[in-house]
DRENDO-1510 file (C-alpha; in Angstrom, 1 decimal, always signed):
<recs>
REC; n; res; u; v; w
REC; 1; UNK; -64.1; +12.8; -7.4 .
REC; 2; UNK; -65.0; +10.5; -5.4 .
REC; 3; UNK; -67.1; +6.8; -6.2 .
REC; 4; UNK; -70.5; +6.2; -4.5 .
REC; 5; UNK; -70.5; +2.4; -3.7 .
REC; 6; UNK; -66.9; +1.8; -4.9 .
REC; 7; UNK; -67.0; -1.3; -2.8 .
REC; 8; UNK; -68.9; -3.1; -5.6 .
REC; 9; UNK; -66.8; -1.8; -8.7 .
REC; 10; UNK; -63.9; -3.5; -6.7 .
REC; 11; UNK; -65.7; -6.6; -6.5 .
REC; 12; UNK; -66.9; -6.5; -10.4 .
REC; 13; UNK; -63.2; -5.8; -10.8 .
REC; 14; UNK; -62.7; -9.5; -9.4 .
REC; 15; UNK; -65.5; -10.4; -11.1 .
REC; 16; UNK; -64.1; -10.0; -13.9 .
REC; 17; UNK; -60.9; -11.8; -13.7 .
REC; 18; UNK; -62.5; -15.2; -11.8 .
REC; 19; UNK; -64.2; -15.1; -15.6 .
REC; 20; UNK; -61.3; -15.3; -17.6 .
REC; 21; UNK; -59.9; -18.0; -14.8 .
REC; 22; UNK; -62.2; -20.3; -15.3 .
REC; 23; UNK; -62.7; -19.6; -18.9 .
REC; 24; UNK; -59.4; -20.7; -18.8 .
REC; 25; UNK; -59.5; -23.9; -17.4 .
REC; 26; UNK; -62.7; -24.8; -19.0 .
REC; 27; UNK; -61.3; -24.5; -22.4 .
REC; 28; UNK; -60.0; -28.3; -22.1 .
REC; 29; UNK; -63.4; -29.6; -21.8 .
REC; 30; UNK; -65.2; -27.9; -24.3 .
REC; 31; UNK; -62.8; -28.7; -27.3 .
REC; 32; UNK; -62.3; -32.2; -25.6 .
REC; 33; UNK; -63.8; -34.3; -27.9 .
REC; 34; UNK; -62.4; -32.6; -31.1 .
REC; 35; UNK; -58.9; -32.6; -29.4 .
REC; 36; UNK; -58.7; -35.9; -28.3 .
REC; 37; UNK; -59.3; -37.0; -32.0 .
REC; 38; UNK; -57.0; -35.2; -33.1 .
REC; 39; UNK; -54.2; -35.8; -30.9 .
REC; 40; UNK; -55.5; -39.7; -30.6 .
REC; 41; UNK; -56.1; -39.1; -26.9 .
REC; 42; UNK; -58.0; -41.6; -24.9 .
REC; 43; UNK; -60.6; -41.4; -22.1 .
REC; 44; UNK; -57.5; -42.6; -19.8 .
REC; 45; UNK; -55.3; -40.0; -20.9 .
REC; 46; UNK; -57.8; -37.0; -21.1 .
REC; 47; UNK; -58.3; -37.8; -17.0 .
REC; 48; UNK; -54.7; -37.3; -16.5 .
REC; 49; UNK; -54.4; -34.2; -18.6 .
REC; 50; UNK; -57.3; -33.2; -15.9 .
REC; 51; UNK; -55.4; -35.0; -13.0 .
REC; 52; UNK; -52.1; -32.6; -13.6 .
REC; 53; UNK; -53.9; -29.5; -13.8 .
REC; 54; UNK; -55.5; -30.3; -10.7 .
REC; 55; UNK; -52.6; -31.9; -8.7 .
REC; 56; UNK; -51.0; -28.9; -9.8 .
REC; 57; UNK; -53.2; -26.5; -8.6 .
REC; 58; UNK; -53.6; -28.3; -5.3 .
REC; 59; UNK; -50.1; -28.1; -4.2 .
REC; 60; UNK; -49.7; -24.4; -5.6 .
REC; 61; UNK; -52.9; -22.9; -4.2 .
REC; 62; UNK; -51.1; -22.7; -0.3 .
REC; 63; UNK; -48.0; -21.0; -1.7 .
REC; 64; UNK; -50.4; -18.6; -3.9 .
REC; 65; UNK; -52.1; -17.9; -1.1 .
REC; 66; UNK; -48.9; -16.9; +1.0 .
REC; 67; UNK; -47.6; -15.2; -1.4 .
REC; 68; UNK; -50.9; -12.7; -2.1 .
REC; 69; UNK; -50.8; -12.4; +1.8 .
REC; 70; UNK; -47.2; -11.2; +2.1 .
REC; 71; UNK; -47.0; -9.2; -1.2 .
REC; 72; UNK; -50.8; -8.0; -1.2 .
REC; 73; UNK; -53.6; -8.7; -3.5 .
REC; 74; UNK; -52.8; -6.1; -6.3 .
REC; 75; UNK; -49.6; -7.5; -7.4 .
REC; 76; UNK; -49.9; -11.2; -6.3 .
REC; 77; UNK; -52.9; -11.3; -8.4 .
REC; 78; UNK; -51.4; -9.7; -11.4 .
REC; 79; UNK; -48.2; -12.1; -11.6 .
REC; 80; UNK; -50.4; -14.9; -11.5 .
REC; 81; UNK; -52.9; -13.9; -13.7 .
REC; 82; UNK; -50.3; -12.6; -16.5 .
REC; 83; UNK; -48.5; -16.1; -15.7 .
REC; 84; UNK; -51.7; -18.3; -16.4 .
REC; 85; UNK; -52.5; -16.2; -19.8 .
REC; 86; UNK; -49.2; -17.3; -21.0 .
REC; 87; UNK; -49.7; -20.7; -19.9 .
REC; 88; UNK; -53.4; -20.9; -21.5 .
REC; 89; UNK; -52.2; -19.7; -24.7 .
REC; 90; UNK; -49.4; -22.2; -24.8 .
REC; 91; UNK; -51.6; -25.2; -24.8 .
REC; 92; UNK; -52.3; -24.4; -28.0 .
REC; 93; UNK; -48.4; -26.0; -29.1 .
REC; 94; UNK; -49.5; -29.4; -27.8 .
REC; 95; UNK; -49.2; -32.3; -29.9 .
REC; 96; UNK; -50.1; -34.8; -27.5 .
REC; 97; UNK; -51.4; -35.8; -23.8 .
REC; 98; UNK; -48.1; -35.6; -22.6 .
REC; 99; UNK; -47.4; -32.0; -23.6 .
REC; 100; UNK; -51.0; -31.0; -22.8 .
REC; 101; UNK; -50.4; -32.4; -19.5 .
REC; 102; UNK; -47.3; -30.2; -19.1 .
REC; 103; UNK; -48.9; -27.1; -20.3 .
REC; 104; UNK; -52.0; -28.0; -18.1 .
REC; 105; UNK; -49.9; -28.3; -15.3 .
REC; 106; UNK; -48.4; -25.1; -15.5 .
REC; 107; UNK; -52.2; -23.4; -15.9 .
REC; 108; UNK; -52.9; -25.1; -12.8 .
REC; 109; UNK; -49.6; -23.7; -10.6 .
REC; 110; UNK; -50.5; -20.0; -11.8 .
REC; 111; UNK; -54.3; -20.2; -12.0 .
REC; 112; UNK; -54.4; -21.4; -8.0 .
REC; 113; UNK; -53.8; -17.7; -6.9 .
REC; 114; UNK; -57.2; -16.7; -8.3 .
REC; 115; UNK; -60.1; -17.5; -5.1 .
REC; 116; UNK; -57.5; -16.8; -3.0 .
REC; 117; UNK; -57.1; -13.4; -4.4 .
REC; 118; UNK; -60.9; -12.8; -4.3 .
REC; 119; UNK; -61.6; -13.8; -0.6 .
REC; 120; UNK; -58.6; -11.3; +0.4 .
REC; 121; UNK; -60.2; -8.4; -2.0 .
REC; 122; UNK; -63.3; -9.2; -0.5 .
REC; 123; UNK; -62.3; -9.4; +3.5 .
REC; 124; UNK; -60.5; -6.4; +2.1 .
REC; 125; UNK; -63.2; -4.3; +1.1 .
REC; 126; UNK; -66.5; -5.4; +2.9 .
REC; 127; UNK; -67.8; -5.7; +6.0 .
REC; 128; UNK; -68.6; -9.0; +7.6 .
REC; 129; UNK; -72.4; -8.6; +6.8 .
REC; 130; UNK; -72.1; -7.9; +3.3 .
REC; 131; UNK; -69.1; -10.3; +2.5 .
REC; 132; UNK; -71.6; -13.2; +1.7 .
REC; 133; UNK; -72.8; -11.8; -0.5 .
REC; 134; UNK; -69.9; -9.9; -2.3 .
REC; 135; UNK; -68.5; -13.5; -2.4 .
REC; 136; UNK; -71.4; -14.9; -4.0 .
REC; 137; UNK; -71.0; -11.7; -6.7 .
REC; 138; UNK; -66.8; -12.8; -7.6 .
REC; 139; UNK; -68.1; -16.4; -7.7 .
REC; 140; UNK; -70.4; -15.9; -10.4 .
REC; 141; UNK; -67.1; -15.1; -12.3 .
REC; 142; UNK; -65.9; -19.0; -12.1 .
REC; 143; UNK; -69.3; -20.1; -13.3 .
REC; 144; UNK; -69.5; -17.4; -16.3 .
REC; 145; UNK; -66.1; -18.3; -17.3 .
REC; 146; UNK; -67.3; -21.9; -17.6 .
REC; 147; UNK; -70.5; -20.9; -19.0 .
REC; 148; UNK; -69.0; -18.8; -22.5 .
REC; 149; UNK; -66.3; -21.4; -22.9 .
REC; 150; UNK; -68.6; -23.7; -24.9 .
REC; 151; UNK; -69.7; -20.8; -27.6 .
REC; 152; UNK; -66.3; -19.5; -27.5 .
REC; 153; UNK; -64.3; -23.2; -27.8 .
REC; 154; UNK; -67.3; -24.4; -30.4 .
REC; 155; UNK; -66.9; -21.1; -32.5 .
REC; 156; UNK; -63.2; -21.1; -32.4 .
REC; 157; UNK; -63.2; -25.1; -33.7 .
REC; 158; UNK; -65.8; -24.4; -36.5 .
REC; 159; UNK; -64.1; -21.3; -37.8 .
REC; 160; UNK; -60.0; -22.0; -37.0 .
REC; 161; UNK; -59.4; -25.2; -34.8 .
REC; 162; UNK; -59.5; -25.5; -31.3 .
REC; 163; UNK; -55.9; -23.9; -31.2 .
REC; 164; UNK; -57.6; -21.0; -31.7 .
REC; 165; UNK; -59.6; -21.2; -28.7 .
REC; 166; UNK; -56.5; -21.4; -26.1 .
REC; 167; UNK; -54.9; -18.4; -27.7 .
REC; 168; UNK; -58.1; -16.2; -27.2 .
REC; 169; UNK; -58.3; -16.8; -23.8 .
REC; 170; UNK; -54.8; -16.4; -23.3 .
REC; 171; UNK; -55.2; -13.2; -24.7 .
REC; 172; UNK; -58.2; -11.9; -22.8 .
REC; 173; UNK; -56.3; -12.5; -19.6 .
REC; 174; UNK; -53.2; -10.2; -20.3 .
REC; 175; UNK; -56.1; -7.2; -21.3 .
REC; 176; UNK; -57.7; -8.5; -17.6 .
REC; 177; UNK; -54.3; -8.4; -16.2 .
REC; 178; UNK; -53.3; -4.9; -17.5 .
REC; 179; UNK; -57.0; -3.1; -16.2 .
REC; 180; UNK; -56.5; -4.5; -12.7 .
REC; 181; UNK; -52.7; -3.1; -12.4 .
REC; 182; UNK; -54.7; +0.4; -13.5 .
REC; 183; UNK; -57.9; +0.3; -11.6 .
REC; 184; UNK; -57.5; -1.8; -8.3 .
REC; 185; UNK; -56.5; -0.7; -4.9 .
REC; 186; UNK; -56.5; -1.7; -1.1 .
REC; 187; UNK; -59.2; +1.0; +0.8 .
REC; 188; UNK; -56.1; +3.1; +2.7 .
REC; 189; UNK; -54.6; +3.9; -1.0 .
REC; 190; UNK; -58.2; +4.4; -2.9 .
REC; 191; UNK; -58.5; +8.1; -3.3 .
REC; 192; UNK; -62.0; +7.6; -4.5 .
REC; 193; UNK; -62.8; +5.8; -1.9 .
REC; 194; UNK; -65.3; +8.3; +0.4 .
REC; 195; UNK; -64.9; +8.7; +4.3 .
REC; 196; UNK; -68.5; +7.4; +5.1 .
REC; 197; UNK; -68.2; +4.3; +2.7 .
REC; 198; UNK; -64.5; +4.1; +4.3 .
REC; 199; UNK; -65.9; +3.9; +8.0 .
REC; 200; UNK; -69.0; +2.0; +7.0 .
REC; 201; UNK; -66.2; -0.9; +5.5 .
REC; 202; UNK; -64.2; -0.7; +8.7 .
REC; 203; UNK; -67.0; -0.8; +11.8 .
REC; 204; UNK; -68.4; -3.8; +10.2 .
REC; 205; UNK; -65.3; -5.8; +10.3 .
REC; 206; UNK; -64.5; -8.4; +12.7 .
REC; 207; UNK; -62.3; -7.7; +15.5 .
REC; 208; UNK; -59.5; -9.8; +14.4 .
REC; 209; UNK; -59.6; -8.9; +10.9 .
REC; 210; UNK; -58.5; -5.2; +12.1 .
REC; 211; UNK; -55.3; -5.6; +13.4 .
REC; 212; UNK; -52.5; -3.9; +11.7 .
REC; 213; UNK; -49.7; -5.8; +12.8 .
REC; 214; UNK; -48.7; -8.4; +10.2 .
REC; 215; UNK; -48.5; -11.8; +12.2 .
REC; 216; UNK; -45.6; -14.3; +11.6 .
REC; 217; UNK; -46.2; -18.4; +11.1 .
REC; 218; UNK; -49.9; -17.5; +10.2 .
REC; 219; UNK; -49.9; -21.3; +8.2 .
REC; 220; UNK; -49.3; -23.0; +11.8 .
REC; 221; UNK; -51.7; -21.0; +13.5 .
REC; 222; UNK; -54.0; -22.1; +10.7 .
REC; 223; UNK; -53.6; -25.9; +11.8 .
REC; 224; UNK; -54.2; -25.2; +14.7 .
REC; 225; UNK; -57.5; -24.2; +14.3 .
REC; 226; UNK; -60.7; -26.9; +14.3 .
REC; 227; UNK; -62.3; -24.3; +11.9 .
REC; 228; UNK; -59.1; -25.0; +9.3 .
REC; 229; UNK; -59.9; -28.9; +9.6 .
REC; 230; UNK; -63.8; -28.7; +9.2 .
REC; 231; UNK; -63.1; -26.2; +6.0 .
REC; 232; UNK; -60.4; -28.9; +4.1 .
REC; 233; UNK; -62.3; -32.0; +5.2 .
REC; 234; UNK; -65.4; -30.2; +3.2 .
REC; 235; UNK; -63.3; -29.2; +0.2 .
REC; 236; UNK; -62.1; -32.6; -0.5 .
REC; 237; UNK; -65.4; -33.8; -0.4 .
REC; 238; UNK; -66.7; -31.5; -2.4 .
REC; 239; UNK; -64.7; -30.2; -4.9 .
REC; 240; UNK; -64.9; -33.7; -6.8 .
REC; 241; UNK; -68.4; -32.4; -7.8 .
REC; 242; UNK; -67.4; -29.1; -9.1 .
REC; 243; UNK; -64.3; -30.8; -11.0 .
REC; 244; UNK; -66.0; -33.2; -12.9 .
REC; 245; UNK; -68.9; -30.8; -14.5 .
REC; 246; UNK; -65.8; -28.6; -15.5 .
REC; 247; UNK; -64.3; -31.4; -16.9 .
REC; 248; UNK; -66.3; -33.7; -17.8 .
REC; 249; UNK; -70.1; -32.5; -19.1 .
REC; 250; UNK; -69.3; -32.0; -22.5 .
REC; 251; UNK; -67.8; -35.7; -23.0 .
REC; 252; UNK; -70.8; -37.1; -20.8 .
REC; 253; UNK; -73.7; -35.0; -23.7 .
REC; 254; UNK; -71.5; -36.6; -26.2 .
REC; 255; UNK; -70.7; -40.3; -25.2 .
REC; 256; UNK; -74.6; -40.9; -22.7 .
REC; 257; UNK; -76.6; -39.0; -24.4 .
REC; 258; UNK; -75.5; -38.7; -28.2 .
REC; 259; UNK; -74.7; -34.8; -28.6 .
REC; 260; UNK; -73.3; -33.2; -31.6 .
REC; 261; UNK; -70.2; -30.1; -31.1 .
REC; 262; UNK; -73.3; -27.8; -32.2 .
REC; 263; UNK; -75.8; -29.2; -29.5 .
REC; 264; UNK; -72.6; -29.0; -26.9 .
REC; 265; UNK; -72.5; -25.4; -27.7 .
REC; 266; UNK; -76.3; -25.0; -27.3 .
REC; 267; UNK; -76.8; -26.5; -24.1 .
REC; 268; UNK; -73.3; -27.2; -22.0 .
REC; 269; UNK; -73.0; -23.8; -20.8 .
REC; 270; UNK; -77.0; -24.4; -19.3 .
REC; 271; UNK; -75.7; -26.3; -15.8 .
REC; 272; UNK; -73.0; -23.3; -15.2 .
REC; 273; UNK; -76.1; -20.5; -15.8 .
REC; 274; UNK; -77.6; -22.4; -12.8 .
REC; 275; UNK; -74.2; -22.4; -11.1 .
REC; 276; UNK; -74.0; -18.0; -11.5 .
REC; 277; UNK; -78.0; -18.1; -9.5 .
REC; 278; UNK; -76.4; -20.4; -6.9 .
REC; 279; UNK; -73.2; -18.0; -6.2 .
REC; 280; UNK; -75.8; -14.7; -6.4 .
REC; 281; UNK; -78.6; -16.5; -4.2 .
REC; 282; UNK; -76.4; -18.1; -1.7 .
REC; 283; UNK; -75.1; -15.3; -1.1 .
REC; 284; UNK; -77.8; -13.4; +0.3 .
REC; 285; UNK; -79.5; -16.3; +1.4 .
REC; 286; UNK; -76.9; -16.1; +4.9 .
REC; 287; UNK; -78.3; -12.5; +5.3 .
REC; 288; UNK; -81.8; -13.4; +5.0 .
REC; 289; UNK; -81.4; -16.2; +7.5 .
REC; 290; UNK; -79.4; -14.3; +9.9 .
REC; 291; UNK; -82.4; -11.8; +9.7 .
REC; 292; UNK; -85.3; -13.6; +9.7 .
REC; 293; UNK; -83.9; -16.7; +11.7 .
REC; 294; UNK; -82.5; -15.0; +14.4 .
REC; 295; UNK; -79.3; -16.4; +13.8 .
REC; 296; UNK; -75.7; -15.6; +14.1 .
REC; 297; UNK; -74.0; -14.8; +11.1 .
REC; 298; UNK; -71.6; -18.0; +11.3 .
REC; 299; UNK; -74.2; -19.9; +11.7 .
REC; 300; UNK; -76.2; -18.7; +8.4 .
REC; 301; UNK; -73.0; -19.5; +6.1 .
REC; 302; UNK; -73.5; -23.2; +7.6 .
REC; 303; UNK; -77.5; -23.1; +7.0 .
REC; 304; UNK; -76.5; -22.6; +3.0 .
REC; 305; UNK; -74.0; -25.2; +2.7 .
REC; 306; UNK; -77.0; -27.6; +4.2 .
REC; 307; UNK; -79.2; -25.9; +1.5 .
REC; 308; UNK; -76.6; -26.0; -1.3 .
REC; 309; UNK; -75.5; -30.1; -0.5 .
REC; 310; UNK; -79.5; -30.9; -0.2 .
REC; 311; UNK; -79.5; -29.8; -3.7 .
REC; 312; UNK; -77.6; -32.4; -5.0 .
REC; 313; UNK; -80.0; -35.0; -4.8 .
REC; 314; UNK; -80.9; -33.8; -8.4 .
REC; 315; UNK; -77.5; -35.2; -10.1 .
REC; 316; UNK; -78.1; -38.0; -8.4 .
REC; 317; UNK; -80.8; -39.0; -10.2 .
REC; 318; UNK; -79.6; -38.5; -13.6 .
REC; 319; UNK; -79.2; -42.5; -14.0 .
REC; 320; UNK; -83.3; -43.1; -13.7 .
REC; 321; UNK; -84.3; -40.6; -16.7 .
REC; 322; UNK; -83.8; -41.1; -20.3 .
REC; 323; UNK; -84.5; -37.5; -22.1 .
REC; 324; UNK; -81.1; -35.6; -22.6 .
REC; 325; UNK; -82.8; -32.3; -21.6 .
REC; 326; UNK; -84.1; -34.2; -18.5 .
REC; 327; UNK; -81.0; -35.0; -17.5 .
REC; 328; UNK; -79.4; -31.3; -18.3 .
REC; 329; UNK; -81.7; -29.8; -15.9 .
REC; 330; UNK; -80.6; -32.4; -13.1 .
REC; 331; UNK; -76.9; -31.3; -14.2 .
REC; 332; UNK; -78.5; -27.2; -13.8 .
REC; 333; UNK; -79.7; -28.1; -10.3 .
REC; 334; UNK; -76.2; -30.0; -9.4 .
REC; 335; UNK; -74.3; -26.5; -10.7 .
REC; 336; UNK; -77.1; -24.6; -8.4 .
REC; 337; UNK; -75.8; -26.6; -5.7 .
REC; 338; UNK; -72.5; -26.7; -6.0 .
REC; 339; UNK; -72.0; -23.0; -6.0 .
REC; 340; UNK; -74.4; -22.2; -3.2 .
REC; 341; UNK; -72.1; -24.9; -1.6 .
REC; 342; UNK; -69.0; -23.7; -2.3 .
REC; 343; UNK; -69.8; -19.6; -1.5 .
REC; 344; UNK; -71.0; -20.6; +1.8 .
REC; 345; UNK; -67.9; -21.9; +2.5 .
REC; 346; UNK; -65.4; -19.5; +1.3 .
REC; 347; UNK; -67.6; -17.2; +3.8 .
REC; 348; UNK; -67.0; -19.5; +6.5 .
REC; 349; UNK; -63.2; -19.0; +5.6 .
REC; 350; UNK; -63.4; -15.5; +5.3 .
REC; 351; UNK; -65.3; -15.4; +9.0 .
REC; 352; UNK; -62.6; -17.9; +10.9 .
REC; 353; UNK; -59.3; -16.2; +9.8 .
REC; 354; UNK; -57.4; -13.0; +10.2 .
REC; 355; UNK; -56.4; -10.3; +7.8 .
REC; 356; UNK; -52.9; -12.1; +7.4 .
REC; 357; UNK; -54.3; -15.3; +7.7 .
REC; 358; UNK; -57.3; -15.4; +4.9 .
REC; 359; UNK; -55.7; -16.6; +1.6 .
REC; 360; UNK; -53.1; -18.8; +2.7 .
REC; 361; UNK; -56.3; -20.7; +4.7 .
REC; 362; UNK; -58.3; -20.0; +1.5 .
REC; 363; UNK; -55.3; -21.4; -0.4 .
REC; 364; UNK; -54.8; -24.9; +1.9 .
REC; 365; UNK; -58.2; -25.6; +1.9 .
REC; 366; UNK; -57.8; -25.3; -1.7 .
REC; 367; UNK; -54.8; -27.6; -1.7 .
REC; 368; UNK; -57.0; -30.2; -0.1 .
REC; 369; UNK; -59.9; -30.1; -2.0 .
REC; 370; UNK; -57.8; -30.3; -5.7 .
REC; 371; UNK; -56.1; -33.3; -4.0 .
REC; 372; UNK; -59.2; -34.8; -3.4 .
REC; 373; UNK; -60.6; -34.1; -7.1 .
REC; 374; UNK; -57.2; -35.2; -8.3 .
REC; 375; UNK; -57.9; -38.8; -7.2 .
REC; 376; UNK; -61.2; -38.9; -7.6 .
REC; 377; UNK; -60.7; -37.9; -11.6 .
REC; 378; UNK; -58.1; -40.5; -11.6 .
REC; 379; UNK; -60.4; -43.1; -10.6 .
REC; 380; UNK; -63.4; -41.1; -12.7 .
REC; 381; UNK; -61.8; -42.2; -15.7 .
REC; 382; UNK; -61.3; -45.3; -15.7 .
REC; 383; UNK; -64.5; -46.4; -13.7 .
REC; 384; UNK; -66.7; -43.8; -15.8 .
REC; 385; UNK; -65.8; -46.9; -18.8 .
REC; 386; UNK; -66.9; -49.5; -16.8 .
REC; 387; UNK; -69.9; -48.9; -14.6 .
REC; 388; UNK; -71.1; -45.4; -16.3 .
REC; 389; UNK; -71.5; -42.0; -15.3 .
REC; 390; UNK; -74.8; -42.0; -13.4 .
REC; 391; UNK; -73.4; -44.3; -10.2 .
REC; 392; UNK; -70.7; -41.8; -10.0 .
REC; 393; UNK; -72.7; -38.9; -9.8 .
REC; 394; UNK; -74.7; -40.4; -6.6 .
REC; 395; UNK; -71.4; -41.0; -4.8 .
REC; 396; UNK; -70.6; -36.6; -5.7 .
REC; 397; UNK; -74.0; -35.9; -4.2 .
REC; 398; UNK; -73.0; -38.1; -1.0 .
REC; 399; UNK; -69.7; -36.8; -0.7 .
REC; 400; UNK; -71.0; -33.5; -0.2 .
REC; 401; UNK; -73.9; -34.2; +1.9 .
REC; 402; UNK; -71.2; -35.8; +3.9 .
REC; 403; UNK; -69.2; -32.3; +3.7 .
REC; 404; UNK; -72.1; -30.1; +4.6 .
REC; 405; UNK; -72.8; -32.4; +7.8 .
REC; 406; UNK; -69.1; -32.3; +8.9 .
REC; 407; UNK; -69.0; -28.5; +8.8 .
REC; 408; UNK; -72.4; -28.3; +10.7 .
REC; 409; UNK; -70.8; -30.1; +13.5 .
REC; 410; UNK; -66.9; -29.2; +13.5 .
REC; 411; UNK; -67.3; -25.3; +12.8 .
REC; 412; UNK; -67.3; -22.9; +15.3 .
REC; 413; UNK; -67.5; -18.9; +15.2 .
REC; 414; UNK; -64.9; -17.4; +16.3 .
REC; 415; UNK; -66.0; -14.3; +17.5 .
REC; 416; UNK; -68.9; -11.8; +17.5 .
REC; 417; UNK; -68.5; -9.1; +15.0 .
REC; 418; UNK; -68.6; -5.5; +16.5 .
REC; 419; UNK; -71.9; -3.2; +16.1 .
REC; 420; UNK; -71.2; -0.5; +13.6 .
REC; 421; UNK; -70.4; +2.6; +15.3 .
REC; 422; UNK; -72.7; +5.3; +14.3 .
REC; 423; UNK; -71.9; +7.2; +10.9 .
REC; 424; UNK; -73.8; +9.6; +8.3 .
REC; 425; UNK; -75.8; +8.4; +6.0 .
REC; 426; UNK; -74.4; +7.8; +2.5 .
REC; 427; UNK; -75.9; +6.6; -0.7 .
REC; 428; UNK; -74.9; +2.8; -1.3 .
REC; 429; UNK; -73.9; +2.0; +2.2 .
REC; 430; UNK; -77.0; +0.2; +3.6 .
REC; 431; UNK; -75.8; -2.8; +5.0 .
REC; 432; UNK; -77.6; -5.8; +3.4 .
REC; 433; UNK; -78.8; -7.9; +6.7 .
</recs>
């Protein structure tokens, strides 16, 4: 029988497992405060728990997003995620920074293969006209994750210890693992997969994203691209921002503005909401401007990372007002931002590189925007006790200004996609544009 629309179960699919990613990774945060009394953890030592997950990540996220290219998105994805449930769950042996360090940095070697898996399903699946959007659906997944990790860590502290929390979420990503070795395929092995919705997928698609010759030395090809250079120079500019509400929002209610665990668990998860709107709406605000603007579609994804870094001016602020809730809904906006951000550019990645080519670029830039949160959380903690949270915030919301500006001007499309041939109608493949 076949699916109407299968495209979008695939992506849910994704969906699904950016979720229990990010859950993941967020786990730290949330029991942060109750963990670092426990294991007499300072603020120092907490940033480089944080540091080696990231550092880790950075250098893995290139070699995840090789390895995905040359042995496909179903299994590379698998491996990883069945290797980052083990990893999760083990964090719960720690007895001190060191050790949480260590198990940290092996979350952040096997977690890096997870947006690099995404943009491939998604190049995979969709054409170019939809793909912001689809994007903008599988990023929601690393804002929900982050979003139920402060019920989940509160509830698990309250009722067990926060133990307890690492080993849930280690266990929710083997189930995760197991449905997407059952239910995903590429399009050519999808037997549900119709023959309109098939041909709809494959006339949109860009030129160079249709060749079916596996190309060799696709990472120096990448560097030799000015695309490649405009895309890491913005993820090390940005991804400071998105790294230290992960990290560091549950520690900032508690220490600036006098939070209790049960107040964390009411209100953390409020700036990560914002964050799922920003994935959904930047997604389809590159459509809508393409449309409506008369642009190109290239140029739309760079229209909503100018939107997206604009945004930022509201974390910025959150030095001049003294209410807690105020300054929540200035950390909402910043997670609005940050996301409508960060979808716009994985589009532009997903526009500038081949089929063979997508998540190892998708991986680099990675690498280059961790190494830039890595030193930036370095210098995080041991500034954040001297001078305070709200100057560092201001530099974030400059650093992506910055990144947003330096994308405008560098980036360039790299070719026109095709018009769709002509094909029969079929429910559930309208293009969105």
């Amino acid at each position: 029988m076949k699916i109407k629309g299968i495209r979008w179960w695939m992506v849910s699919l994704v969906t699904a497992g950016l979720v229990v990613n990010y859950l993941a990774r967020n786990t730290l945060s949330v029991a942060a405060p109750t963990l670092m009394t426990d294991l007499s953890i300072s603020t120092a030592e907490y940033a480089k728990i944080v540091a080696a997950w990231q550092f880790c990540y950075a250098l893995m996220q290139p070699i995840a997003g090789w390895l995905i290219d040359f042995i496909g998105t179903k299994l590379g994805f698998a491996v990883f995620a069945l290797a980052w449930s083990v990893a999760c769950a083990g964090a719960a042996l720690a007895s001190g920074w060191q050790s949480m360090a260590f198990m940290r940095g092996l979350l952040g070697m096997t977690e890096a293969a997870g947006l690099p898996a995404g943009v491939k399903a998604t190049t995979e699946w969709f054409p170019a006209k939809e793909r912001s959007v689809a994007i903008g659906w599988f990023n929601i997944g690393s804002s929900f994750g982050a979003l139920l990790a402060p019920p989940l860590v509160v509830w698990a502290i309250l009722h067990s210890g926060w133990q307890l929390a690492f080993v849930l979420v280690g266990v929710a990503g083997i189930i995760w693992t197991l449905l997407w070795m059952l239910l995903y395929r590429h399009p050519r092995d999808q037997k549900r997969l119709s023959e309109e919705e098939r041909d709809y997928i494959l006339s949109g698609q860009e030129a160079h994203f249709k060749q079916e010759k596996r190309e060799k030395g696709a990472w120096k090809k990448i560097f030799k691209t000015r695309n490649f250079y405009a895309i890491a120079s913005a993820r090390i500019l940005s991804e400071p921002a998105w790294q230290t509400f992960n990290a560091w929002i549950p520690l900032y209610l508690m220490t600036e503005r006098h939070m209790n665990i049960k107040e964390i668990a009411m209100f953390a998860w409020l700036p990560f909401l914002a964050a799922d709107i920003g994935c959904v709406l930047g997604g389809y605000l590159s459509p809508l401007f393409h449309r409506y603007l008369k642009v190109s579609l290239f140029t739309s994804r760079k229209m909503v990372l100018v939107f997206g870094a604009s945004c930022m001016i509201g974390p910025a602020c959150i030095g001049l007002v003294e209410s807690p809730y105020t300054a929540i809904l200035l950390l909402c906006i910043g997670g609005f931002a940050h996301q409508t951000l960060s979808g716009a550019l994985y589009s532009i990645t997903s526009d500038s590189f081949t089929r063979d080519q997508v998540a190892t670029a998708t991986g680099m830039g990675g690498m280059c925007g961790y190494l830039g949160a890595t030193v930036f959380t370095l210098a995080f903690g041991i500034l954040v006790t001297q001078i305070g949270y709200s100057p560092l915030f201001v530099v974030l919301a400059a650093f992506d200004v910055i990144a947003a500006l330096l994308v405008w001007k560098v980036a360039k499309e790299v070719t026109a996609v095709p018009a769709p041939r002509p094909v029969a109608s079929a429910g559930g493949n309208q293009a969105i544009a």
